[in-house]
PAZAPA-4460 file (N, C-alpha, C; in steps of 0.05 Angstrom, whole numbers, plus 32768, in hexadecimal, padded with zeros to 4 digits):
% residues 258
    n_x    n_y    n_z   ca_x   ca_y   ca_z    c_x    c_y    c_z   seq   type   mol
   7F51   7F61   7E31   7F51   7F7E   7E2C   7F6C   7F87   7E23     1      X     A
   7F72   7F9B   7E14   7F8E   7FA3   7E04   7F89   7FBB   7E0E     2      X     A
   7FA5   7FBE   7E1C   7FB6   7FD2   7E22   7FAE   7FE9   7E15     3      X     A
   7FB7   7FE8   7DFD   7FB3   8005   7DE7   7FA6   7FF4   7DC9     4      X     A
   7F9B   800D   7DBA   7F96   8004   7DA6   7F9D   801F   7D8D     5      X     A
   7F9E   8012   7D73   7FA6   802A   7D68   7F93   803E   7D5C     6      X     A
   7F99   805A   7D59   7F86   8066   7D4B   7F92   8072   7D3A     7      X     A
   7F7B   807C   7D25   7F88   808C   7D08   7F7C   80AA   7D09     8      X     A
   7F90   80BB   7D10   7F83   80D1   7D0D   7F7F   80E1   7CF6     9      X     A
   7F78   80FC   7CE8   7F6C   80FE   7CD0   7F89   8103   7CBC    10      X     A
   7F9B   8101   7CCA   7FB3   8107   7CB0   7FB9   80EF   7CA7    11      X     A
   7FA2   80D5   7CBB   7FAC   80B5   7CB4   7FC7   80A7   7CC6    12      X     A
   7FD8   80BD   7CD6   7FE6   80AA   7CE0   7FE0   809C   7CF2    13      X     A
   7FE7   8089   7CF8   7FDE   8072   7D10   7FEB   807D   7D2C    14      X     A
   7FDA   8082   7D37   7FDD   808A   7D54   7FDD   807D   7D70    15      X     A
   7FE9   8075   7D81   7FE4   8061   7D97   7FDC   8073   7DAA    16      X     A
   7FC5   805D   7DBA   7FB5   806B   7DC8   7FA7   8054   7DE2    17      X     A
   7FAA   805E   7DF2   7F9B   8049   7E0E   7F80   805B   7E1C    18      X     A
   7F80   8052   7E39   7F68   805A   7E40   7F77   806C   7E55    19      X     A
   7F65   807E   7E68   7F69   808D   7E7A   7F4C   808A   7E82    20      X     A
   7F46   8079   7E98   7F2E   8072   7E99   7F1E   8071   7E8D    21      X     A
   7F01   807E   7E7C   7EF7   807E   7E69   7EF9   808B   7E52    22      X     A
   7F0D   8091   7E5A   7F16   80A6   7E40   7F27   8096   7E2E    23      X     A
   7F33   809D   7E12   7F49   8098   7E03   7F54   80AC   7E02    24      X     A
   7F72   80A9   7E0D   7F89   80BE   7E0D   7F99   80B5   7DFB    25      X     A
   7FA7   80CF   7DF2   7FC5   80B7   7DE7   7FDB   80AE   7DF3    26      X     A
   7FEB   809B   7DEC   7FF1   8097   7E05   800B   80A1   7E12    27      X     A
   800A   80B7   7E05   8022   80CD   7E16   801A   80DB   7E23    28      X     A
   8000   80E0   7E25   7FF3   80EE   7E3A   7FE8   80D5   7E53    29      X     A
   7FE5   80C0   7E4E   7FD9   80B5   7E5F   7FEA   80B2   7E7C    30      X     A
   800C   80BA   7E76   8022   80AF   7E8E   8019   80CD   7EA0    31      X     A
   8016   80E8   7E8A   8011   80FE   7E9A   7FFF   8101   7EAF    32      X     A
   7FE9   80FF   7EA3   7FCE   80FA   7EB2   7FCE   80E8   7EC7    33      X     A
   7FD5   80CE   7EC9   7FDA   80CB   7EDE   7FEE   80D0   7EEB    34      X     A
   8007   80DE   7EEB   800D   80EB   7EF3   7FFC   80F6   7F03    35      X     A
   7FED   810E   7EFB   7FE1   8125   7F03   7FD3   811B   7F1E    36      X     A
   7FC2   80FE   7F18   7FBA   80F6   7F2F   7FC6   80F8   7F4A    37      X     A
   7FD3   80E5   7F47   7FE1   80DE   7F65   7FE9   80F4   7F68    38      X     A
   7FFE   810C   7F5F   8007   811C   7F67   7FF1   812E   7F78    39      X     A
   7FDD   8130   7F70   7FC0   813A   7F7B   7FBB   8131   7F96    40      X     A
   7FBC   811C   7F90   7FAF   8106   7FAD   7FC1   80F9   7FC5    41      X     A
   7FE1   80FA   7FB6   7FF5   80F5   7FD0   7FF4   80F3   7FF3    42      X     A
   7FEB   810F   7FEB   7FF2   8113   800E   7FDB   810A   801F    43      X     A
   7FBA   80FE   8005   7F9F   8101   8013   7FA0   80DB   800D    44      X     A
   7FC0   80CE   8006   7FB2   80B3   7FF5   7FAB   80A5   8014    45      X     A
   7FBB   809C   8020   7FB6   8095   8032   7F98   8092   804D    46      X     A
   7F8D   80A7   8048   7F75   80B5   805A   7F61   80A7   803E    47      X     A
   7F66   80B0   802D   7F4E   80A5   801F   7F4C   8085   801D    48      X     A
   7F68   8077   8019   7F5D   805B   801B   7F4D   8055   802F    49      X     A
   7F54   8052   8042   7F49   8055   8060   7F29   8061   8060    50      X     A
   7F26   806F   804A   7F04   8074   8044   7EF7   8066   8034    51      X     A
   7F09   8066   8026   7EF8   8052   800A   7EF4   803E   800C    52      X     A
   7F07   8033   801D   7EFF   8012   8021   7EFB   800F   803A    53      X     A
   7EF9   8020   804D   7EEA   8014   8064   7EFF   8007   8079    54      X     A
   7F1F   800C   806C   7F30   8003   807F   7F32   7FE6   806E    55      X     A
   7F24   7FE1   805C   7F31   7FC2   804E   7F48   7FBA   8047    56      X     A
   7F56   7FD4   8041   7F6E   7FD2   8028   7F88   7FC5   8043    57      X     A
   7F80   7FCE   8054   7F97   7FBF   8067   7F99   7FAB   8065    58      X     A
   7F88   7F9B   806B   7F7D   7F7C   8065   7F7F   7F72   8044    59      X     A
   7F82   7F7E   8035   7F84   7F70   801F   7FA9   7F6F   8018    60      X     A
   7FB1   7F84   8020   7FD0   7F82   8022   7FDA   7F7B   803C    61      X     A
   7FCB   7F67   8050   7FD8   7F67   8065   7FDB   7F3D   8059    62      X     A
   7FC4   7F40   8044   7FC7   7F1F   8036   7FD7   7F1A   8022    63      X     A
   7FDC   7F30   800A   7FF4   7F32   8002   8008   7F2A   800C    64      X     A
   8010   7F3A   8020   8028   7F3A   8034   8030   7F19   8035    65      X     A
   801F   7F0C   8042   8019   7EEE   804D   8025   7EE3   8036    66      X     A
   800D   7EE4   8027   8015   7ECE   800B   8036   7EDC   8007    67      X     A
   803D   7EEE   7FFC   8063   7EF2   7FFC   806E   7EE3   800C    68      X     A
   806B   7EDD   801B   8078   7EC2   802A   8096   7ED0   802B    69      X     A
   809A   7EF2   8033   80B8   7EFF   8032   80C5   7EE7   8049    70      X     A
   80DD   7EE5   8044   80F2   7EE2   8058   8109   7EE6   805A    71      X     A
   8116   7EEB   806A   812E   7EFC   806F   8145   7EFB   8060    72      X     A
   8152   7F15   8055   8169   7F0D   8045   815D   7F11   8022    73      X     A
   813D   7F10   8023   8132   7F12   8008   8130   7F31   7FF0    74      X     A
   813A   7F2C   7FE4   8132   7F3C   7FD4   811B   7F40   7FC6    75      X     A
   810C   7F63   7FC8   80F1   7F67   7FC7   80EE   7F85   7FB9    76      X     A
   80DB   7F7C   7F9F   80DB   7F98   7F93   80B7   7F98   7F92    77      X     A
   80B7   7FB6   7F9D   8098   7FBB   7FA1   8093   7FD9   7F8A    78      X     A
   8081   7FCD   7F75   807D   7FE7   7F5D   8069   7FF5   7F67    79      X     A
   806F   800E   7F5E   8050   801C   7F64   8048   801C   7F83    80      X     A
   8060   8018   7F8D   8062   8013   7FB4   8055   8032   7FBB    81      X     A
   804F   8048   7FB6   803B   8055   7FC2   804A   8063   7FD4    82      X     A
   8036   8068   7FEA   8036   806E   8006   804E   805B   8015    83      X     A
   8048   803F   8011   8060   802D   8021   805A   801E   802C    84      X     A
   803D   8012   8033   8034   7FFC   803E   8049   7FDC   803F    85      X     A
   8042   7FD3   801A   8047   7FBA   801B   806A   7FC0   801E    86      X     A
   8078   7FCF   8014   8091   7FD8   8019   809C   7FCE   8037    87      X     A
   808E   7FDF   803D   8097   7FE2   8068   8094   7FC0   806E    88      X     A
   807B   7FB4   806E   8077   7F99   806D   808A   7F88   8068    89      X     A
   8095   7F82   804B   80A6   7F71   8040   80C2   7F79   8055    90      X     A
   80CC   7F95   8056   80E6   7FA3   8063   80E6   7F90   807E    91      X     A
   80D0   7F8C   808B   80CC   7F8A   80A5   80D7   7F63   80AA    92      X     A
   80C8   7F58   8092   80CF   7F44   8092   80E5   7F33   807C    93      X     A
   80F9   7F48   806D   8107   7F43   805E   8123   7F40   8070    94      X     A
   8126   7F59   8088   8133   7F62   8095   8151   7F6A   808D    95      X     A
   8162   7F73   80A1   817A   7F7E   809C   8187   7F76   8080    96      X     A
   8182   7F63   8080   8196   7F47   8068   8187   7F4B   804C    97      X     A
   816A   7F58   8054   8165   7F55   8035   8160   7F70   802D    98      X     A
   8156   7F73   8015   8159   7F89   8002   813B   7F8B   7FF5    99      X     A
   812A   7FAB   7FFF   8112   7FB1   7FF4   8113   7FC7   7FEE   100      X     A
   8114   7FC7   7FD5   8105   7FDE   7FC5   80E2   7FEE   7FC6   101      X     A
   80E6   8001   7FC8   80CE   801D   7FCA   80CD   8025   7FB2   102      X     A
   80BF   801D   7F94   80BE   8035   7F7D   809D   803D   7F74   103      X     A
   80AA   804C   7F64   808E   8056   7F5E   8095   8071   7F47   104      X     A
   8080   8076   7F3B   8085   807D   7F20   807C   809B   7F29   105      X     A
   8074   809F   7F3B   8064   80B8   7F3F   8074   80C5   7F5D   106      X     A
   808B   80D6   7F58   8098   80E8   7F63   808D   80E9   7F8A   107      X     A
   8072   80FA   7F7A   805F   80FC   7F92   805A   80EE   7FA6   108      X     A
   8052   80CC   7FA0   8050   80BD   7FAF   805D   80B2   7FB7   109      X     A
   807C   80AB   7FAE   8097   80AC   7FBB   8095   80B1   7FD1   110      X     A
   809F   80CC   7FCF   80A1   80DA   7FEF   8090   80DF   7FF9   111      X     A
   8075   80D8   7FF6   8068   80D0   8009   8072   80B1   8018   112      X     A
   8076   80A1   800D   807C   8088   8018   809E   808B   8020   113      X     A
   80A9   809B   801F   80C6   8099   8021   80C1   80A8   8047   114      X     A
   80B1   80BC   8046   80AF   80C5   805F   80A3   80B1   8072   115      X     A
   808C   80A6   8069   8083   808E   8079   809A   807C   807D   116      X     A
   80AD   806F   806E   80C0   805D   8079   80CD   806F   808E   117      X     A
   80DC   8086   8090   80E7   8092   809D   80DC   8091   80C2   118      X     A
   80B6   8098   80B7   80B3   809B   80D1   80B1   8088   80E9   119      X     A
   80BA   806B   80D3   80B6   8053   80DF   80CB   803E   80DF   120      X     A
   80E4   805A   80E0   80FF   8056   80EA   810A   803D   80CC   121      X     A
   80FF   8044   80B8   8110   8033   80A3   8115   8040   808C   122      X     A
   8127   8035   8083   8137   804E   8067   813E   8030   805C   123      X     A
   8125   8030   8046   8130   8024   802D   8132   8030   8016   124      X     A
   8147   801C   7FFA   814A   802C   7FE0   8130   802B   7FCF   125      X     A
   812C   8049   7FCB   8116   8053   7FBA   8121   805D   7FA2   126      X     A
   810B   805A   7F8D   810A   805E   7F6F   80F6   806A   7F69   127      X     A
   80F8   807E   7F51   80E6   8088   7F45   80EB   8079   7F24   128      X     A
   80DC   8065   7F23   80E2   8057   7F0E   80BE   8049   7EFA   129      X     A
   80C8   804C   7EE4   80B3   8043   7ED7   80AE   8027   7ED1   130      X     A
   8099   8017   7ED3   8091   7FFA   7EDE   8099   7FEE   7EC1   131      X     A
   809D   7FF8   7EAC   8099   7FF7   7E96   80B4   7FEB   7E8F   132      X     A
   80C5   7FFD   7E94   80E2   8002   7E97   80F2   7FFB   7EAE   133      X     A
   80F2   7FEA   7EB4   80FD   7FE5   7EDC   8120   7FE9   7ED5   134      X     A
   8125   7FF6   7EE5   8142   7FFE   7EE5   8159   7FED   7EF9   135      X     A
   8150   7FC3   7EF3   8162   7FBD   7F0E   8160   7FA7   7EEF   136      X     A
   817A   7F96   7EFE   8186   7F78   7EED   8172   7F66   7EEF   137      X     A
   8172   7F52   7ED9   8162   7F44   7ED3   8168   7F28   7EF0   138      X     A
   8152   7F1D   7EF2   815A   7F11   7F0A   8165   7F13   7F1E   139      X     A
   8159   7F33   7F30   8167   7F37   7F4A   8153   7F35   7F58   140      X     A
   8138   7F2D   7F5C   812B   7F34   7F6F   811C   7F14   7F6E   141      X     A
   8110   7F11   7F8D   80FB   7EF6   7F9C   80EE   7EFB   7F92   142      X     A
   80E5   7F17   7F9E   80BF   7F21   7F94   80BD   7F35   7F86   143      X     A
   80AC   7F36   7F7C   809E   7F62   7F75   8083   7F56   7F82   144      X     A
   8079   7F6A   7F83   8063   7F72   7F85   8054   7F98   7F74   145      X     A
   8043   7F8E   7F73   802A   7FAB   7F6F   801A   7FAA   7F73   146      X     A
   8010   7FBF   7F86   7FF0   7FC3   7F88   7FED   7FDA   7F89   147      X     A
   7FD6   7FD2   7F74   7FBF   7FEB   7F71   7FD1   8003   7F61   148      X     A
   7FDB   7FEF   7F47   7FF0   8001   7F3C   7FF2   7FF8   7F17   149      X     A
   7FEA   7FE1   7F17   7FEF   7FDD   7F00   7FD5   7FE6   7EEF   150      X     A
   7FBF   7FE8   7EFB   7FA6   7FF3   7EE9   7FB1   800D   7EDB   151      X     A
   7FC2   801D   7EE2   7FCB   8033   7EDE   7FE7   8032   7ECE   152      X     A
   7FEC   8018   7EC4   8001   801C   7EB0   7FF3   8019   7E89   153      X     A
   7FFD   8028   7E83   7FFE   8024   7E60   7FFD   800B   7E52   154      X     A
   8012   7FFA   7E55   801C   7FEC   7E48   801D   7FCE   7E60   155      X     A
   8010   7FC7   7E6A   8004   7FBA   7E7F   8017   7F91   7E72   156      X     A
   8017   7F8E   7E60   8028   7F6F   7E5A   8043   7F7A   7E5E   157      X     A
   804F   7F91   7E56   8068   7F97   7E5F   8077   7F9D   7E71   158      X     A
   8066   7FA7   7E89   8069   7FAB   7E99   806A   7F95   7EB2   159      X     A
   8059   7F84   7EA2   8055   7F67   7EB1   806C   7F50   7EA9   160      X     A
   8078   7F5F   7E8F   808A   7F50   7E88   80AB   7F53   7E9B   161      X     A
   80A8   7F74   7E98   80C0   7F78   7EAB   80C2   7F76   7EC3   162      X     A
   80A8   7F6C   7ED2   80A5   7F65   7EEA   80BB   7F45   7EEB   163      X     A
   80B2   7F31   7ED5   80B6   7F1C   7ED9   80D9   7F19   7ECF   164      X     A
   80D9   7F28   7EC2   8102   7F2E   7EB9   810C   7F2E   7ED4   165      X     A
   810A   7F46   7EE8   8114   7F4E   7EFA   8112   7F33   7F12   166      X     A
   80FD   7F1E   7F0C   80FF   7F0E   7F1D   8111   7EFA   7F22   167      X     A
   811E   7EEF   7F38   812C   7ED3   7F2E   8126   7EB9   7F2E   168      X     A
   8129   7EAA   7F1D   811C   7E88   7F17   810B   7E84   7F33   169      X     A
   80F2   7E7A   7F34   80E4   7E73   7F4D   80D5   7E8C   7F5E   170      X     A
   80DD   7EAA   7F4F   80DA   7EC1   7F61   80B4   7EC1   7F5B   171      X     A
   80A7   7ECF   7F67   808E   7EDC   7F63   8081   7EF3   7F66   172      X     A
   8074   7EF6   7F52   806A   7F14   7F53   804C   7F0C   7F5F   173      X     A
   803A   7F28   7F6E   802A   7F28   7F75   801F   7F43   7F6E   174      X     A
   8006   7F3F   7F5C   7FF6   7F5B   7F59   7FE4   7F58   7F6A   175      X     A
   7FDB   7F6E   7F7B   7FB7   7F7B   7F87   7FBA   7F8E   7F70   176      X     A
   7FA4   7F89   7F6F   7F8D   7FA6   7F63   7F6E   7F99   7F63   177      X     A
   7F69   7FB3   7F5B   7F48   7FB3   7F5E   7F41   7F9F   7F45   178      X     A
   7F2A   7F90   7F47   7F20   7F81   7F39   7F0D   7F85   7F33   179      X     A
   7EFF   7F6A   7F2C   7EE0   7F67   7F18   7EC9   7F5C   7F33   180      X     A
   7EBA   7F66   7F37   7EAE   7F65   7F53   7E9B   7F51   7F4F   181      X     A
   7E8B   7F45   7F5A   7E79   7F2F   7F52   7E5F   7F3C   7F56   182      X     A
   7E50   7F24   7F38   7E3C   7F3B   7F2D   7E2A   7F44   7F3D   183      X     A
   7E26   7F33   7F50   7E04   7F40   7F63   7E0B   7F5D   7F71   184      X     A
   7E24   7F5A   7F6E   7E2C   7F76   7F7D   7E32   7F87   7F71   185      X     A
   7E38   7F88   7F55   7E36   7F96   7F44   7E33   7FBA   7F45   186      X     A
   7E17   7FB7   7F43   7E00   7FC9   7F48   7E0D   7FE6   7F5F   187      X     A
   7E04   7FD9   7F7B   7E1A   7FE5   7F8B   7E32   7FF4   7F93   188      X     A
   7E40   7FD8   7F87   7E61   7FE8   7F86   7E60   8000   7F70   189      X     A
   7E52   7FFF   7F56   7E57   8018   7F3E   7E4B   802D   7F4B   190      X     A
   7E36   8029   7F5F   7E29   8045   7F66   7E3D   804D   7F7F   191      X     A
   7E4D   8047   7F90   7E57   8044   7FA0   7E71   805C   7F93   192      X     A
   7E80   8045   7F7C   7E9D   8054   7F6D   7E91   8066   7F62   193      X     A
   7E7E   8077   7F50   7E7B   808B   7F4E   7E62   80A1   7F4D   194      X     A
   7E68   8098   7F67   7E52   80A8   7F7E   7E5C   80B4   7F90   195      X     A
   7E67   8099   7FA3   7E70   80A7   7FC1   7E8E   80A7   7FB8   196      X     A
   7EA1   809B   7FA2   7EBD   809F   7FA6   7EC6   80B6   7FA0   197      X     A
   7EB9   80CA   7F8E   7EB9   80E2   7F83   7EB5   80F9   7F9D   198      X     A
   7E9E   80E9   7FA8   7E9A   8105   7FB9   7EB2   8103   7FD0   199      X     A
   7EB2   80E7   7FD4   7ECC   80ED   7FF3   7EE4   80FB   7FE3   200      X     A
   7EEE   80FE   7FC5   7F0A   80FF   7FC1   7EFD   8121   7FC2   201      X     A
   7EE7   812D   7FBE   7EE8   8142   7FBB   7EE8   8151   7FDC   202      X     A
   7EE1   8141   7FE9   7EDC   8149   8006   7EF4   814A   8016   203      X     A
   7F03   8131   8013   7F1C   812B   801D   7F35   8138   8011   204      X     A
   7F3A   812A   7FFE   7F56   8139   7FEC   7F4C   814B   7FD9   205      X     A
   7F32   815A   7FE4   7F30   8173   7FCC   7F37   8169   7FAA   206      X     A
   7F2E   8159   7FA4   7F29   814C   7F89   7F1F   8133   7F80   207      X     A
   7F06   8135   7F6C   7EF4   8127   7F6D   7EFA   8115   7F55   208      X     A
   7F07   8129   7F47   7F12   8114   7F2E   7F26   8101   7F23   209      X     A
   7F31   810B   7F3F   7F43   80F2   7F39   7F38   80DA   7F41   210      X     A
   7F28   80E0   7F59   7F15   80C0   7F62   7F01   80BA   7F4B   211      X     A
   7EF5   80C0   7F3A   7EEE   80C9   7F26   7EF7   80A8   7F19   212      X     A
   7F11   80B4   7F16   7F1E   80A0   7F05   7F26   8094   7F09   213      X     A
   7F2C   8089   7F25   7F36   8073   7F38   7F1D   805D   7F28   214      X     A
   7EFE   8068   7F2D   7EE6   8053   7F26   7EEB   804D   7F14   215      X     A
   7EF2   805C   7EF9   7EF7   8056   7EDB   7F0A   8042   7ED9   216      X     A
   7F1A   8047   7EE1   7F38   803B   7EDD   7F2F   801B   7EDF   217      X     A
   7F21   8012   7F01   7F20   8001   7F04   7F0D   7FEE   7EEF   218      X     A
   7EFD   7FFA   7EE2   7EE8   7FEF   7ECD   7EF6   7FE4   7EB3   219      X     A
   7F06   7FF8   7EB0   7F17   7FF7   7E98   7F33   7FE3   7E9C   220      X     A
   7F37   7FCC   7EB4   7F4C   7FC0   7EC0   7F42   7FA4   7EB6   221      X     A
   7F56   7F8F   7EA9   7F50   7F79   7EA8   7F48   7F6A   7EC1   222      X     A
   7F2F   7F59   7EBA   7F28   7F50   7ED0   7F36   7F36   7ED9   223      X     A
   7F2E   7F28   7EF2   7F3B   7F11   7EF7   7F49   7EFE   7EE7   224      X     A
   7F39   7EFC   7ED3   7F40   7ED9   7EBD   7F51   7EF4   7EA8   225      X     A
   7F53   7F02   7E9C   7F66   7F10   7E94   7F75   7F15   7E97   226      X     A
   7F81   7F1A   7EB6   7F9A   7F24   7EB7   7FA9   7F0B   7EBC   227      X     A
   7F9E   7EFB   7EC6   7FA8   7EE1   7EC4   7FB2   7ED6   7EA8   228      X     A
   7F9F   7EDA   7E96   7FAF   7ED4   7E7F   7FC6   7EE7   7E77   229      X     A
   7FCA   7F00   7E7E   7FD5   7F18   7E6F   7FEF   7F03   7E81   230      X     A
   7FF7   7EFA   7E9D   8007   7EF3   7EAD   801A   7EDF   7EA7   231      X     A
   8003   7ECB   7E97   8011   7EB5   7E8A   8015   7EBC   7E6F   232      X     A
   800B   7ECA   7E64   8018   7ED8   7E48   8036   7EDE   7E45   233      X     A
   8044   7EEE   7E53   8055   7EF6   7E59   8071   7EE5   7E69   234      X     A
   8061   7ED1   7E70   8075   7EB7   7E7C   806C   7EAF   7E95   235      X     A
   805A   7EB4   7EA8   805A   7EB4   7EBC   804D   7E96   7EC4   236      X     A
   805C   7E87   7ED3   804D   7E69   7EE6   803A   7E67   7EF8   237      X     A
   8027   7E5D   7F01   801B   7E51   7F10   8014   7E6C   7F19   238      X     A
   8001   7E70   7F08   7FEB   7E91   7F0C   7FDD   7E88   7F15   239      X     A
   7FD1   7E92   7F22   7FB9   7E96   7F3C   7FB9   7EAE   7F45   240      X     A
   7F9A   7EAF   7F4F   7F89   7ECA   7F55   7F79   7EC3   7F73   241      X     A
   7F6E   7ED4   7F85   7F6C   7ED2   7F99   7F50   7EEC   7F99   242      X     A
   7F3A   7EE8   7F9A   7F26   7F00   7F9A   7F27   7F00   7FB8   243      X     A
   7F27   7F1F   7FB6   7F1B   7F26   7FD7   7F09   7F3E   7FDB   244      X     A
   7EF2   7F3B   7FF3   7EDC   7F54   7FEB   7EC9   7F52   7FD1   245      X     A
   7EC3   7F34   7FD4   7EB1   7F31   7FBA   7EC2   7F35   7FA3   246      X     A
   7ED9   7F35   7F9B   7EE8   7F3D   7F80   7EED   7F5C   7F80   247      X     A
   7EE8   7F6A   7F91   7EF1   7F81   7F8C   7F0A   7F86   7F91   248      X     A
   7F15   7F73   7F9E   7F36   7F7A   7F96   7F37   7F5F   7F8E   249      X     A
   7F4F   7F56   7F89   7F58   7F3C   7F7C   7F80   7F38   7F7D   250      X     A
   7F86   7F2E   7F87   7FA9   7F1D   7F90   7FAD   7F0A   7F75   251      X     A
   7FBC   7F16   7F5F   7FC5   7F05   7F53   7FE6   7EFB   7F5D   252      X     A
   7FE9   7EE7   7F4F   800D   7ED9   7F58   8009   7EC9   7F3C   253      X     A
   802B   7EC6   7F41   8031   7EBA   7F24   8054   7EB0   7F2C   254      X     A
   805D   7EA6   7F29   807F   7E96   7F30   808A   7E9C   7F0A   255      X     A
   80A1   7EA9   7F0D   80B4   7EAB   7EFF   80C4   7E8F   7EF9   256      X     A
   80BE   7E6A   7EEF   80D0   7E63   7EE8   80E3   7E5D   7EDE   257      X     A
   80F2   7E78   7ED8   8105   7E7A   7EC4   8104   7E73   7EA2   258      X     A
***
């Protein structure tokens, strides 16, 4: 699946353009809009995972976590870190000696996660930085990680690319996100994402559309054997994928060997 594709609008110039779930935006509106999301759903993100999945999402970043294999003294950059889950995690077992980064492209969900470290007595360095654009030296970091973050970038090989810059020789990146669910279940899960995901965002965080497009988004996300290639496209070693929940989420990894 490609990132963006071009269009010609009627004066003929060639226009770049991606998706915003089922839509085609262009893609200077696509950073806004989502934007608009999370800033929406911040303060409700947390309560809603915990609905939508039934309490899964712990468990799927509590395996993340594992596979990072953090250890002390490590350097750890977490994109699209959110709220602060896998953040707090890695901090916990990076410890005093090492160095974890909190970013995220969306203001909003910052400080939401910057208060959560606080209330759980830890102050690490946070960024408001674009995944696209990472604002640290080439080869300073063990790990990155993202979840549930890259469906929502533009330019999705680049971003995967600057994941792997920032890494150093032997380092590894690890994506979660939502995946390609297996087929018998199909059926289900689509009536499920937009049916009941709409109505809890409208019930819960007073908005339906951005869950809306949480379902879209995920349809419109390279599936397993894709992103895997997009991974090794870009340079990445010894890719591997990990389905969990029938494929509805999915653990990719990939080693930076220089």
């Amino acid at each position: 699946m490609q990132d963006e594709h071009k269009q010609t609008d009627q004066a003929g110039d060639a226009e770049s353009t991606t998706h915003f779930g089922y839509q085609t935006v262009r893609e200077a509106e696509k950073a806004k809009k989502v934007a608009e999301v999370f800033h929406s759903v911040a303060r409700r993100y947390d309560i809603m995972n915990d609905l939508m999945s039934a309490g899964l999402h712990r468990a799927w970043k509590a395996f993340t976590v594992r596979r990072a294999g953090i250890r002390p003294g490590m350097r750890v950059l977490d994109i699209a870190g959110g709220t602060g889950d896998l953040a707090k995690a890695f901090a916990l077992r990076a410890g005093e000696s090492g160095e974890v980064w909190l970013t995220d492209i969306n203001e909003s969900m910052l400080r939401v996660g910057r208060d959560r470290m606080a209330d759980h007595g830890l102050v690490l360095p946070a960024a408001v930085c674009d995944a696209e654009k990472l604002p640290f030296p080439s080869a300073y970091f063990d790990r990155v990680s993202v979840a549930f973050g890259l469906r929502n970038m533009t330019h999705k090989e680049q971003a995967l690319a600057e994941m792997r810059r920032v890494l150093k020789p032997g380092g590894k990146l690890l994506v979660l996100e939502f995946s390609r669910v297996a087929a018998p279940l199909a059926p289900a899960y689509d009536w499920y994402s937009f049916n009941i995901l709409p109505w809890l965002g409208s019930k819960v965080a007073g908005d339906a559309d951005s869950y809306r497009y949480l379902a879209e988004s995920i349809r419109m996300h390279p599936d397993q054997q894709t992103l895997s290639g997009m991974m090794e496209g870009v340079g990445f070693s010894n890719v591997q994928y990990f389905n969990m929940t029938a494929g509805v989420v999915a653990l990719h990894e990939g080693v930076n060997l220089g």
